[in-house]
DOSE-360014 format. One record per residue: residue in one letter; x, z, y of N, C-alpha, C in turn. Coordinates in steps of 0.2 Angstrom, whole numbers, padded with zeros to 4 digits, always signed. Example, Ala and Ser with C-alpha at 12.3 -4.5 7.8 and 13.67 -1.06 7.14 Angstrom:
# residues 2
A+0066+0039-0028+0062+0039-0022+0066+0039-0016;S+0064+0035-0011+0068+0036-0005+0064+0039+0000;
***
This chain:
# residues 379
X+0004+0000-0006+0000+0000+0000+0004+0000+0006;X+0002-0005+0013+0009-0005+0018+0001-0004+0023;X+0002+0004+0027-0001+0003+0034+0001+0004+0040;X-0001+0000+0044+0001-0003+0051-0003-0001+0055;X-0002+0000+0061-0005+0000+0067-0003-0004+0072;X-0009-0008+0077-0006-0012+0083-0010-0008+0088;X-0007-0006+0092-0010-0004+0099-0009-0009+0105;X-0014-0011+0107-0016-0015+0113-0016-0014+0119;X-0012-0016+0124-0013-0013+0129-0016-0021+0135;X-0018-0019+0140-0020-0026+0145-0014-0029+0146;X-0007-0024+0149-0003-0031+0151+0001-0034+0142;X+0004-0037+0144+0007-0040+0139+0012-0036+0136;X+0011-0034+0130+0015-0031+0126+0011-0025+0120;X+0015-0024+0117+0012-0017+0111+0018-0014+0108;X+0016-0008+0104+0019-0004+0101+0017-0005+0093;X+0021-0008+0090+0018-0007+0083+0021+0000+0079;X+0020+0002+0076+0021+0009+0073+0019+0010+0065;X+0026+0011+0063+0024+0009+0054+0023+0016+0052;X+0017+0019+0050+0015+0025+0049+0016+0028+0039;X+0021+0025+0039+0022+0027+0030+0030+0023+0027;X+0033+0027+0023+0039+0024+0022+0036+0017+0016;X+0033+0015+0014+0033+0011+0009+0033+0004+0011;X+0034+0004+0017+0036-0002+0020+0045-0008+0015;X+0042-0012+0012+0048-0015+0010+0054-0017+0015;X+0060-0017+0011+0066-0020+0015+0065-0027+0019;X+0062-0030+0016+0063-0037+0022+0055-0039+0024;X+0054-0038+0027+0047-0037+0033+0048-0043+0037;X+0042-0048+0036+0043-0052+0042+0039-0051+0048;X+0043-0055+0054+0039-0053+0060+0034-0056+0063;X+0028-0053+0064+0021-0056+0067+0025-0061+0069;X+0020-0066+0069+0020-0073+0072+0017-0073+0080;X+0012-0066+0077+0008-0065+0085+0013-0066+0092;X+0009-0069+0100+0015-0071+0105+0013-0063+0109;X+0008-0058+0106+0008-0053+0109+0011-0048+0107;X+0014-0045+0101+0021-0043+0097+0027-0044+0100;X+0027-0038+0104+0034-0039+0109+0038-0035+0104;X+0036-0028+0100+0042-0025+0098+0040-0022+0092;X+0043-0021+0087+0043-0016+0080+0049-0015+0079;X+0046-0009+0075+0052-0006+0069+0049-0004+0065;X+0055-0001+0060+0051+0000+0051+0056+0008+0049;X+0052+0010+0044+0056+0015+0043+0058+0017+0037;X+0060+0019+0033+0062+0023+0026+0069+0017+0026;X+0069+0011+0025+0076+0007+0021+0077+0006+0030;X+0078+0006+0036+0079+0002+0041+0088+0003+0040;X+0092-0001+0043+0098-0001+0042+0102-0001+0049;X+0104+0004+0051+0106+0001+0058+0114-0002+0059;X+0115-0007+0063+0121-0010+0064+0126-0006+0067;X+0125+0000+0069+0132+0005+0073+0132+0008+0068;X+0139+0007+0068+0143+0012+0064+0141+0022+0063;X+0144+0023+0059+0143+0033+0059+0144+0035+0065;X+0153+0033+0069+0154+0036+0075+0149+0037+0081;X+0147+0029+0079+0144+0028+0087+0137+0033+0085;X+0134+0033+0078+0128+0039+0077+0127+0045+0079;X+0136+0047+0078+0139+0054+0078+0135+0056+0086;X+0140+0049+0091+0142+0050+0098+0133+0051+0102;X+0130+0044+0097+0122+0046+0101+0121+0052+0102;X+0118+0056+0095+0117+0062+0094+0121+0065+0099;X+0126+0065+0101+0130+0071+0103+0132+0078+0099;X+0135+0074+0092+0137+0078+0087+0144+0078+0088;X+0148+0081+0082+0155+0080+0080+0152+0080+0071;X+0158+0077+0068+0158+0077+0065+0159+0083+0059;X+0156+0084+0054+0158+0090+0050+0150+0094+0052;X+0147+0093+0056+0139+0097+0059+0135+0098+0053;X+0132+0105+0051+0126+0104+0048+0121+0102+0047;X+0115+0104+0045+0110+0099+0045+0106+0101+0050;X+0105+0109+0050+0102+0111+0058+0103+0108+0061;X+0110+0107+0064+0114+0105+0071+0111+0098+0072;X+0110+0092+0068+0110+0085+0066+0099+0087+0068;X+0096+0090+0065+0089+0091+0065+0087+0092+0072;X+0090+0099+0076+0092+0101+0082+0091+0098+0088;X+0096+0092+0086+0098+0086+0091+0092+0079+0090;X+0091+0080+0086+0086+0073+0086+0082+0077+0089;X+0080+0083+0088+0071+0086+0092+0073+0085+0097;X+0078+0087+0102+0080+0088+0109+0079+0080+0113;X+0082+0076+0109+0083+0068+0109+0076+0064+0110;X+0070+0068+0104+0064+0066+0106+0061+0067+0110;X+0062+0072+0112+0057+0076+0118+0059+0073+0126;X+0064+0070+0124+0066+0067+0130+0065+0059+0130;X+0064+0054+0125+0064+0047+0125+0061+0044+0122;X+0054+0050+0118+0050+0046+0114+0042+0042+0119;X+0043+0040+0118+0036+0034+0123+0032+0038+0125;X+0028+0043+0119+0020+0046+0121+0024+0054+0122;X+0030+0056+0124+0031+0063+0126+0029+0065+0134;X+0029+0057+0135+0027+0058+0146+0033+0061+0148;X+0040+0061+0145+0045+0061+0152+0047+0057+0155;X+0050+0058+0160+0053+0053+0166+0056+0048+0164;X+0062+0049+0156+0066+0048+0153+0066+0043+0147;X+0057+0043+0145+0055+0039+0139+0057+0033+0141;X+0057+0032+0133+0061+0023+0132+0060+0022+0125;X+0056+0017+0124+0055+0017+0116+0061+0014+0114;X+0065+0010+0117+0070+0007+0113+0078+0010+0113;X+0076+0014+0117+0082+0019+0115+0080+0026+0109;X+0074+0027+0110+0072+0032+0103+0076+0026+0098;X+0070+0023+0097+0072+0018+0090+0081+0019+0090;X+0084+0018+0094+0092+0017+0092+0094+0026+0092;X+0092+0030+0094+0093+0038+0091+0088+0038+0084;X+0082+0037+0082+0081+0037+0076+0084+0034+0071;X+0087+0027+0074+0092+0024+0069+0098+0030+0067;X+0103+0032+0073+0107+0035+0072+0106+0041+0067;X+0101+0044+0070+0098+0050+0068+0099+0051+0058;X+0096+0045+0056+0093+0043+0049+0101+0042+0046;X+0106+0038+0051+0113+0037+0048+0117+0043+0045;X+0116+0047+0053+0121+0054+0050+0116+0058+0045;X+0111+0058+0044+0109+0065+0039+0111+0061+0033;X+0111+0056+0029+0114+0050+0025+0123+0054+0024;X+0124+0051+0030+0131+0054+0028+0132+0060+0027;X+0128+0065+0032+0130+0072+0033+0127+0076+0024;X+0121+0070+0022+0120+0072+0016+0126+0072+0010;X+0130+0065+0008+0136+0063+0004+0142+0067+0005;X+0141+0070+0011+0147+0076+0012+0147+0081+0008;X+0143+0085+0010+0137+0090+0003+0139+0091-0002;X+0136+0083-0004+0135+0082-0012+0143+0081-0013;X+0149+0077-0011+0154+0077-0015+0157+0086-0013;X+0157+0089-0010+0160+0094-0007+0156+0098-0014;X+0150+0098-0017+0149+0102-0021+0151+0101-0029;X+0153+0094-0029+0154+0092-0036+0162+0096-0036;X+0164+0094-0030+0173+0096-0029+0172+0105-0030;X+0168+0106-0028+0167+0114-0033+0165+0113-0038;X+0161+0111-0041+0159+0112-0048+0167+0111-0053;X+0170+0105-0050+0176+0105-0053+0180+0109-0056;X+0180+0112-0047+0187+0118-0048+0183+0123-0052;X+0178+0127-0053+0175+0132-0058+0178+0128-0066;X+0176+0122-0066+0176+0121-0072+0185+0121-0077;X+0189+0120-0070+0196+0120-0070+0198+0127-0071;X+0196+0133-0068+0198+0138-0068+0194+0141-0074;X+0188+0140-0077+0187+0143-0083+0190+0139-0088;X+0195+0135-0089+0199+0130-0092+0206+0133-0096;X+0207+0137-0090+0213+0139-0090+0216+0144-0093;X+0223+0144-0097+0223+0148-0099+0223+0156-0099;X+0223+0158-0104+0220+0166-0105+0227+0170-0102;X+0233+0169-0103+0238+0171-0102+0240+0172-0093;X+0238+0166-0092+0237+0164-0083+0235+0170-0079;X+0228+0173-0082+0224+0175-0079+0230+0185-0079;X+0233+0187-0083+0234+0192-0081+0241+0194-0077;X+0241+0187-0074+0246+0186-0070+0246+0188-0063;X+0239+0188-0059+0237+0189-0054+0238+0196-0053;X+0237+0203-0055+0237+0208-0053+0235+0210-0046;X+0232+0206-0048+0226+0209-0040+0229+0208-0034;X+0235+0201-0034+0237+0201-0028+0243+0204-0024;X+0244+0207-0029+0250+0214-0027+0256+0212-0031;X+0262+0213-0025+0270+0214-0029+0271+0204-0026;X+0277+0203-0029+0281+0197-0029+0289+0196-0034;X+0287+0192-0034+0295+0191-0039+0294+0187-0045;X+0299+0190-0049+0294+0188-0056+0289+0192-0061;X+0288+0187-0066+0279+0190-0068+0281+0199-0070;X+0287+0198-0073+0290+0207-0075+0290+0211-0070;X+0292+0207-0065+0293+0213-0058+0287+0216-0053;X+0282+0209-0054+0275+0210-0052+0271+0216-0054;X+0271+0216-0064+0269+0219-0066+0272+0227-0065;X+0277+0229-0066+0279+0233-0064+0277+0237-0057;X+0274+0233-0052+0274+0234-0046+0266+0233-0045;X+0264+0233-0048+0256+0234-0051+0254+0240-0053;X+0261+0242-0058+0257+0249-0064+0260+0253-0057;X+0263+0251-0052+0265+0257-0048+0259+0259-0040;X+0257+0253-0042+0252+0252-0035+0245+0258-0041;X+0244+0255-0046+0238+0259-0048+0240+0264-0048;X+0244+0270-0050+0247+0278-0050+0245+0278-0041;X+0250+0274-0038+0247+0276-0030+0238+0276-0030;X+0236+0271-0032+0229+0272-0030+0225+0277-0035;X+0229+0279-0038+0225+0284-0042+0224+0292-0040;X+0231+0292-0039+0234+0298-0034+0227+0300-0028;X+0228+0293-0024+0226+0295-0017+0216+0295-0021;X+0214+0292-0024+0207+0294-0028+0208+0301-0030;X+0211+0304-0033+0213+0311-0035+0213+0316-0029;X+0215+0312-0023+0216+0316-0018+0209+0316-0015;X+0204+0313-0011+0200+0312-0011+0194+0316-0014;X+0194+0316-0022+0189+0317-0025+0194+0328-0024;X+0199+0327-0024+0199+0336-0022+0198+0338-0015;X+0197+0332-0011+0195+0335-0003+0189+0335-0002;X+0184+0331-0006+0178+0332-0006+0176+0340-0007;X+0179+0340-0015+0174+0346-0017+0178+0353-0015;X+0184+0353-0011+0184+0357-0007+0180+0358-0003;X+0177+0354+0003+0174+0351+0009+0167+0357+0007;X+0164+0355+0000+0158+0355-0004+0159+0363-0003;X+0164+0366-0007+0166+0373-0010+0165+0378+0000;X+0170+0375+0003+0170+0376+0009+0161+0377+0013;X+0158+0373+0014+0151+0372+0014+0147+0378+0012;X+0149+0378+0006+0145+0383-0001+0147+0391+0001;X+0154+0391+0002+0156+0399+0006+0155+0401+0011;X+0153+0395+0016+0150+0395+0024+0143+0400+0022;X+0141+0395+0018+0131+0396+0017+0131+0405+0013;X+0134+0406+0011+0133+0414+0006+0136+0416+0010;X+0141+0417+0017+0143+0421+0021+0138+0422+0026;X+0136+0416+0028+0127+0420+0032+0123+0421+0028;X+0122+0421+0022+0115+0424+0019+0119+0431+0017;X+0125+0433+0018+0126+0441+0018+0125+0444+0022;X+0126+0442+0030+0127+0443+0036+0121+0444+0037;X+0116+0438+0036+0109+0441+0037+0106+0446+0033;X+0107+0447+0026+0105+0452+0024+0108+0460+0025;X+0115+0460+0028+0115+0464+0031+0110+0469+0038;X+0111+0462+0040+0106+0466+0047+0101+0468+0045;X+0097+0465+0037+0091+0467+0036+0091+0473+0034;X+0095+0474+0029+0098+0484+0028+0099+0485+0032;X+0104+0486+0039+0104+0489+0045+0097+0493+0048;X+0095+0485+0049+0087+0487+0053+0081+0494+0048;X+0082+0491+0041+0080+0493+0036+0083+0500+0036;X+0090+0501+0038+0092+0510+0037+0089+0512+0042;X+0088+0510+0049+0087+0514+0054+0081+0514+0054;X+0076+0511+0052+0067+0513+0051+0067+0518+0048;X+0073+0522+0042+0070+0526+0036+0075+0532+0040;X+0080+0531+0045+0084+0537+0047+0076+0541+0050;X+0073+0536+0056+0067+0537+0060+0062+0542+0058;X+0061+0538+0052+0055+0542+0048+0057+0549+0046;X+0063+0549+0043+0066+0554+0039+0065+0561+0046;X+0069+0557+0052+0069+0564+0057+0063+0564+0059;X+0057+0560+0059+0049+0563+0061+0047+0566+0056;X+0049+0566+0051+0047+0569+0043+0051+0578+0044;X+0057+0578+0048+0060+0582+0049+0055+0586+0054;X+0055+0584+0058+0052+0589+0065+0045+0593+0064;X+0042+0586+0060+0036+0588+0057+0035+0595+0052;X+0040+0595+0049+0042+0602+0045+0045+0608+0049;X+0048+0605+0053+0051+0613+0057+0044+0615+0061;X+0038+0611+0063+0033+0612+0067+0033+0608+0075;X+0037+0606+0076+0040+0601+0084+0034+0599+0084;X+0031+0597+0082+0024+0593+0084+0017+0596+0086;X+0017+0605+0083+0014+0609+0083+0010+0611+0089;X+0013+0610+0094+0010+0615+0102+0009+0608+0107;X+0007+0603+0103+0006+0596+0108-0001+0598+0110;X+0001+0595+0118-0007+0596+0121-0013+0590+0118;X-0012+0586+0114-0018+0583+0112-0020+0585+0103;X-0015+0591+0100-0016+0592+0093-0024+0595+0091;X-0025+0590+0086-0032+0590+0085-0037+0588+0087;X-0036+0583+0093-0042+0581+0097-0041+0572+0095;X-0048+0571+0098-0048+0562+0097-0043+0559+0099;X-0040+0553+0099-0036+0548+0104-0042+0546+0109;X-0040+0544+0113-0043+0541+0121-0042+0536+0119;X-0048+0531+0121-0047+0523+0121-0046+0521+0125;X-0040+0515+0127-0038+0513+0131-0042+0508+0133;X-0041+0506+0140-0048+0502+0143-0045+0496+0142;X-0051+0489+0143-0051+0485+0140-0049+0479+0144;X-0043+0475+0145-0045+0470+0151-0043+0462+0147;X-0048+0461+0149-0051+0454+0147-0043+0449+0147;X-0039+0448+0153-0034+0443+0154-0028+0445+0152;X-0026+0449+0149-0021+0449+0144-0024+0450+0140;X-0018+0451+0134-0018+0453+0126-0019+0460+0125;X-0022+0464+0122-0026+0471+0121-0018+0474+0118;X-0014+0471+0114-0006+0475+0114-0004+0475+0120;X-0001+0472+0122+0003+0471+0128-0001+0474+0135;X-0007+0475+0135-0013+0480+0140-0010+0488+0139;X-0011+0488+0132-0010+0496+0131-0004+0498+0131;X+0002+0494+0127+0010+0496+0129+0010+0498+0137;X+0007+0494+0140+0008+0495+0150+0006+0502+0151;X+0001+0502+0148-0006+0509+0149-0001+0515+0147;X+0003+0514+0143+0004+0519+0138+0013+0522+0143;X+0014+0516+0146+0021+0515+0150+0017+0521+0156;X+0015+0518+0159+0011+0519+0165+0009+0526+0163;X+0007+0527+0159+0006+0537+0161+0012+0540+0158;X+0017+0536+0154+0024+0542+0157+0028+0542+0160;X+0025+0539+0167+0031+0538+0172+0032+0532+0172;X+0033+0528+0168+0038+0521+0168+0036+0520+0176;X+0041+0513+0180+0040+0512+0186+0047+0502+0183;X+0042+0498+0185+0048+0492+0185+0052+0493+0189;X+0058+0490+0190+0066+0490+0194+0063+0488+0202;X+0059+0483+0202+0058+0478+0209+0051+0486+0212;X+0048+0488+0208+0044+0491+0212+0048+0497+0214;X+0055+0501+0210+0058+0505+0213+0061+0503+0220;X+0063+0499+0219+0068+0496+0225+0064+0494+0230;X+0057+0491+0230+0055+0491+0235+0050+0499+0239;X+0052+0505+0235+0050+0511+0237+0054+0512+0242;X+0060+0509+0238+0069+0512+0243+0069+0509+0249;X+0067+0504+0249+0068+0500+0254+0062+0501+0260;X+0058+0503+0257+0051+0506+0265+0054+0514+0266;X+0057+0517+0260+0061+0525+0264+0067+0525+0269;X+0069+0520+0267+0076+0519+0271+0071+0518+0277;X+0070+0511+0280+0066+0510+0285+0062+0518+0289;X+0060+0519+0285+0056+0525+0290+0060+0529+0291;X+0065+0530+0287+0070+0536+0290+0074+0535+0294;X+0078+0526+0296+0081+0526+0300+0077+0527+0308;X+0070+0524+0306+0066+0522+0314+0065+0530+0313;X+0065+0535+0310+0061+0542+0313+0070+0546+0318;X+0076+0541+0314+0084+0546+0316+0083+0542+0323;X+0084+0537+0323+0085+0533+0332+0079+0535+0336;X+0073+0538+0334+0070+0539+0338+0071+0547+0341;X+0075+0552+0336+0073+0558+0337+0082+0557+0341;X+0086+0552+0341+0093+0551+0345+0091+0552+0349;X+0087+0546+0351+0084+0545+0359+0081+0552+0360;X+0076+0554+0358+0074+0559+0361+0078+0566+0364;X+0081+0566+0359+0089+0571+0360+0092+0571+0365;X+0095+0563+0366+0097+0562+0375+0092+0562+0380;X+0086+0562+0379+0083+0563+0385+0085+0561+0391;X+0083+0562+0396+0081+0558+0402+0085+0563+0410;X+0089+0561+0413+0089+0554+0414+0098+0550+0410;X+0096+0545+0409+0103+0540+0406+0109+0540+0409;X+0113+0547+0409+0120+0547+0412+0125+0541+0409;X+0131+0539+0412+0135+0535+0408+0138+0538+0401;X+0140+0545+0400+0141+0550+0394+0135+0547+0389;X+0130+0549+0390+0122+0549+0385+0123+0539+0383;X+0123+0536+0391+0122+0529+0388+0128+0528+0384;X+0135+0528+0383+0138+0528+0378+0139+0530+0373;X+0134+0536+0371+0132+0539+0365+0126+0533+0363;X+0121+0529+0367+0115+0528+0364+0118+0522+0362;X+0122+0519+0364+0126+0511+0361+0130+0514+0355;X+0132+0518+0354+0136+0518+0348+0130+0521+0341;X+0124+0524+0344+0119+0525+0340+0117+0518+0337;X+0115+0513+0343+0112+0509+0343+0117+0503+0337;X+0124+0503+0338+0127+0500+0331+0129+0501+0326;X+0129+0510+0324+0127+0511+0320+0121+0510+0314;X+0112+0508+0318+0110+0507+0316+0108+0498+0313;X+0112+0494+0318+0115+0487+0317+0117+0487+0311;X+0122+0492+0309+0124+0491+0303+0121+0495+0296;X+0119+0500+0297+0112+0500+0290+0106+0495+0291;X+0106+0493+0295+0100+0486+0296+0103+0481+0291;X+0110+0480+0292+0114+0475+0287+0114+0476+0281;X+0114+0482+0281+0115+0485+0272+0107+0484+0268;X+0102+0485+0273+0096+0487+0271+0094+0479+0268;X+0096+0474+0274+0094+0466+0272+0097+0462+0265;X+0101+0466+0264+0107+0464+0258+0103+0467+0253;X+0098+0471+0254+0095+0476+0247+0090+0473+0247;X+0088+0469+0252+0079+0465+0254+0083+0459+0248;X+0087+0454+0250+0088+0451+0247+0091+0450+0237;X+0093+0456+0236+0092+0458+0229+0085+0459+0226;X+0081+0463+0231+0074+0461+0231+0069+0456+0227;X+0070+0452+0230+0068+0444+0232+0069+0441+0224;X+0076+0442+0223+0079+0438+0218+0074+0441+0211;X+0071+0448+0212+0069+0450+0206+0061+0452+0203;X+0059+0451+0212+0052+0451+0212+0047+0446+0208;X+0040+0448+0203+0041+0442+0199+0032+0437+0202;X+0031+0441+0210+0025+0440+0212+0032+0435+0219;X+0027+0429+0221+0031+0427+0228+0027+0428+0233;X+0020+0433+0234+0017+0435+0241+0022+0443+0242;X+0025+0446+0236+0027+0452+0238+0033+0453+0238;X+0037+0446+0241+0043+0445+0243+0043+0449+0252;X+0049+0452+0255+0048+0454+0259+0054+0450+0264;X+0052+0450+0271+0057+0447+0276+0062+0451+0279;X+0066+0449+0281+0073+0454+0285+0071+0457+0290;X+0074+0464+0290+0074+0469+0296+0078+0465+0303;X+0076+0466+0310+0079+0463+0315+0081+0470+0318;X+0086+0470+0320+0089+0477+0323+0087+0479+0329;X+0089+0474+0335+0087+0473+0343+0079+0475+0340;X+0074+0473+0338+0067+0473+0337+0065+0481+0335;X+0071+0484+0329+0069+0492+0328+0072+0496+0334;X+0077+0494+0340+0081+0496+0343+0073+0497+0350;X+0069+0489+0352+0066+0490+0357+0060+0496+0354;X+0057+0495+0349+0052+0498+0344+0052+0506+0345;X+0060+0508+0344+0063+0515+0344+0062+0517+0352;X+0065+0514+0357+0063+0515+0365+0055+0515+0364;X+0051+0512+0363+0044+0512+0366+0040+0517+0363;X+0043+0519+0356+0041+0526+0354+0044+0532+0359;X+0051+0531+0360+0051+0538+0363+0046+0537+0371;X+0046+0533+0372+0041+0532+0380+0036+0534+0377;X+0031+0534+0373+0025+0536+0372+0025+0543+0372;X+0033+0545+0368+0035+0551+0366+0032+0555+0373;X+0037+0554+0379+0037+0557+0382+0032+0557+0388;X+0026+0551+0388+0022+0552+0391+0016+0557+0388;X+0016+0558+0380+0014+0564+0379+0016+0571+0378;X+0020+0572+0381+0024+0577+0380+0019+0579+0388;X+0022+0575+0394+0020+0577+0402+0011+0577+0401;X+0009+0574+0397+0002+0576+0398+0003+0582+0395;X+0004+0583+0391+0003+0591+0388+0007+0595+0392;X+0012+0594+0398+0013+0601+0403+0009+0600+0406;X+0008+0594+0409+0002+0595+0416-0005+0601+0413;X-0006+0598+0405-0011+0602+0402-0009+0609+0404;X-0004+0612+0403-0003+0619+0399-0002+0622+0406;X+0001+0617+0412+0000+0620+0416-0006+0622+0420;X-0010+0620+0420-0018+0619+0425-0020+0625+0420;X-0017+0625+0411-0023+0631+0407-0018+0636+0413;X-0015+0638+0412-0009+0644+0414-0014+0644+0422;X-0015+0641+0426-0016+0642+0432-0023+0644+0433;X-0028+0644+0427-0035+0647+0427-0034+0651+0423;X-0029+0654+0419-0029+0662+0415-0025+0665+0420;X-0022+0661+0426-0020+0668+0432-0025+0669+0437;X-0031+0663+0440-0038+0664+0441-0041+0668+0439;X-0043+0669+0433-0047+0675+0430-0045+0682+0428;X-0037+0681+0429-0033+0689+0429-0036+0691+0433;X-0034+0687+0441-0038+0690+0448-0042+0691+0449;X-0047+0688+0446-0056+0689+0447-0055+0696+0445;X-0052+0698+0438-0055+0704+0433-0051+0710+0438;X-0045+0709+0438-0044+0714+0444-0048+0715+0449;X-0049+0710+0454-0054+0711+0459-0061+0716+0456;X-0063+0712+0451-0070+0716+0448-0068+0722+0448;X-0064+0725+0444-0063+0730+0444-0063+0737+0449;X-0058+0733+0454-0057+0738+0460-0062+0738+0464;X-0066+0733+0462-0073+0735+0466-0079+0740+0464;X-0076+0740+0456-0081+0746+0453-0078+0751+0453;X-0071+0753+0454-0070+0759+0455-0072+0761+0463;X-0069+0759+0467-0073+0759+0473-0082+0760+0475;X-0084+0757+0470-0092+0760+0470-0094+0767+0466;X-0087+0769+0462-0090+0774+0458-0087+0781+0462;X-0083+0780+0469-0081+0785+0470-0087+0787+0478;
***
């Protein structure tokens, strides 16, 4: 069976295109004066040589098949008529498909003799004599065959050795491993006796106390436990640990130190103020030289106190109950406007004391007076 196709176009020319290889070797050409071009495929023979096929392609010689496949697809995509490049050319295709067809031909015969030329040599080498073969020694040594072998039995003893040595680094390695792991599983079970003695020392001296009577004259012996109260946002352990902290005193480290830190404060503003008040009034240059040297003294426990603020800070675990530095000039103005209040109450209370004083000597006289008038009336 030979199938053909004619494609028609309006101007003058066509594409005939042989759709099957069973097209015979000599194929005559339409007679039609509209058959401008063919070609044929499976026996087509092209007149350039291998090189020039190689060159189309843009191969080298020695290419695989890939490489040969590769390049024709590259070559199509660029020159086949119905691809729509810029580049198409049917009759340059056709002379890349010829090429194309030559080298896989060749690239094929290379293959095939190349694999017969192995089959050969297998066939050569299992051929050979038996004596040959223990010749080689694995490659090793030089000389002749006595000296080789000599130099053989010397190589295995080395490779044996260092195999020997190996297989004792290992199970060192292993053993080492194996002594590591039983020395922590001792070590652990040590601390577990440890733990374990000191639980049974515990018990032993509460078992002790209990016999001597130590436990005897406690204020709750014999009465219920108290329930501890309940709070919904923690954990009921960790509530009552606190509860139980909490009524012997416990106090956390940041709440002590912020106690220290407002005693300090009140005791420094209660000593500047009771200074001042000491110097009293009026501000000789003697007194104002004493009240500067009060005053940096307290400049400097104000530095001591900020440095305690700031340890504070670092340990408190709420951030609204972090506290701000003490300003000195600030407890210095603060110290002056207390002792001014000071002493404005001090002068009301003389002006008081004196206006009382001045009516219990008004009424001395009255009672005098009263008097000398009733002795007067009684004589």
């Amino acid at each position: 069976m030979k199938w053909l196709c004619v494609i028609w176009t309006k101007k003058i020319g066509c594409h005939l295109w042989a759709l099957s290889t069973m097209i015979p070797k000599k194929v005559k050409i339409f007679p039609y004066p509209y058959i401008i071009e063919h070609r044929m495929l499976s026996s087509y023979k092209s007149k350039n040589n291998i090189k020039d096929s190689y060159r189309l392609l843009k191969l080298q010689e020695g290419c695989s098949l890939d490489d040969v496949r590769n390049s024709f697809r590259n070559l199509a995509k660029q020159y086949h008529p119905d691809s729509g490049s810029i580049t198409a050319d049917s009759a340059m295709f056709m002379q890349i498909e010829a090429a194309y067809r030559t080298v896989l031909s060749d690239v094929a015969k290379k293959m095939k003799s190349s694999e017969n030329e192995d089959e050969e040599e297998t066939k050569f080498k299992s051929k050979a004599p038996q004596h040959r073969q223990y010749l080689s020694f694995e490659g090793v040594g030089f000389g002749t065959p006595s000296q080789r072998e000599r130099q053989y039995k010397q190589f295995r003893v080395d490779r044996a050795a260092e195999q020997v040595m190996e297989y004792r680094k290992q199970k060192l390695e292993s053993q080492y491993a194996m002594d590591a792991m039983i020395a922590k599983d001792i070590r652990q079970s040590k601390k577990i006796k440890i733990t374990q003695a000191i639980d049974r020392l515990v018990e032993d001296l509460i078992q002790e106390s209990m016999a001597k009577g130590d436990f005897d004259n406690l204020s709750g012996k014999g009465k219920p436990l108290q329930k501890f109260s309940y709070c919904p946002h923690i954990d009921p352990m960790t509530h009552n640990l606190n509860r139980i902290l909490i009524d012997n005193g416990y106090q956390p480290e940041w709440i002590l130190m912020q106690k220290e830190i407002r005693e300090t404060i009140e005791e420094l503003r209660r000593n500047i103020v009771a200074s001042r008040n000491k110097l009293g009034e009026p501000m000789t240059p003697c007194r104002q030289k004493q009240w500067s040297q009060i005053c940096e003294q307290l400049i400097e426990d104000i530095k001591k106190l900020n440095k305690r603020i700031n340890d504070f800070n670092l340990i408190v675990p709420i951030l609204n109950r972090q506290m701000v530095h003490f300003n000195a000039d600030k407890e210095i103005a603060r110290a002056q406007a207390a002792y001014e209040i000071l002493m404005e109450k001090t002068k009301t209370t003389d002006v008081d004391t004196k206006e009382n004083e001045q009516e219990k000597v008004k009424i001395f006289r009255l009672k005098c007076s009263f008097l000398k008038w009733i002795n007067l009336m009684l004589k």
